[in-house]
C-alpha positions, 0 to 999 in steps of 0.5 A: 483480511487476516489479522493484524498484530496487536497494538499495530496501527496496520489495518486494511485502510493503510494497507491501501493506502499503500497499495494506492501509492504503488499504483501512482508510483507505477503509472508515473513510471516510479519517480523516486522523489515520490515514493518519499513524498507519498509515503509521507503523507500516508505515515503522517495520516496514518501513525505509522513510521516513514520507513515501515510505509516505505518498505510496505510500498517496497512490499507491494512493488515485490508482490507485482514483480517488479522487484525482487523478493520480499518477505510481504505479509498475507494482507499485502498478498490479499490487498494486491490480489483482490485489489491490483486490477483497480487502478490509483483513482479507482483504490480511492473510491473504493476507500471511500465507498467502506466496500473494501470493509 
């Protein structure tokens, strides 16, 4: 992917992450009650704050269209064109498989 601002704790794994939590919100619809609780669990993996992952799910919402426009970073444009074809179960293989590296 591109880079990355220094000292950021964004990298290509939380950016799926995100990516993950966007797919599960869209398969289920997009609970509201989950996009807290998934965005939770991935700023408490993660370091990151709760409202930075929750505007990066907001990214990724805005790249599908399902949103209005948003200000999404060449990651999250790269991570959602060679990933929004993978489904949330799929994006956790992937993680798992490093091949996303």
């Amino acid at each position: 992917m591109t880079g990355y601002r220094a000292n950021s704790k964004w990298n290509d794994l939380n950016e799926l992450l995100c990516l993950q939590a966007y797919k599960k919100l869209e398969e289920n619809n997009f609970p509201k009650k989950l996009l807290t609780e998934l965005a939770k669990k991935i700023a408490y993996q993660s370091g990151l704050t709760l409202g930075s992952v929750k505007a990066k799910i907001g990214n990724y919402k805005s790249v599908a269209g399902v949103t209005g426009h948003s200000n999404a970073s060449q990651n999250t444009l790269s991570m959602y064109n060679n990933y929004n074809h993978l489904n949330s179960s799929e994006i956790q293989e992937l993680m798992q498989s490093d091949k996303y590296l």
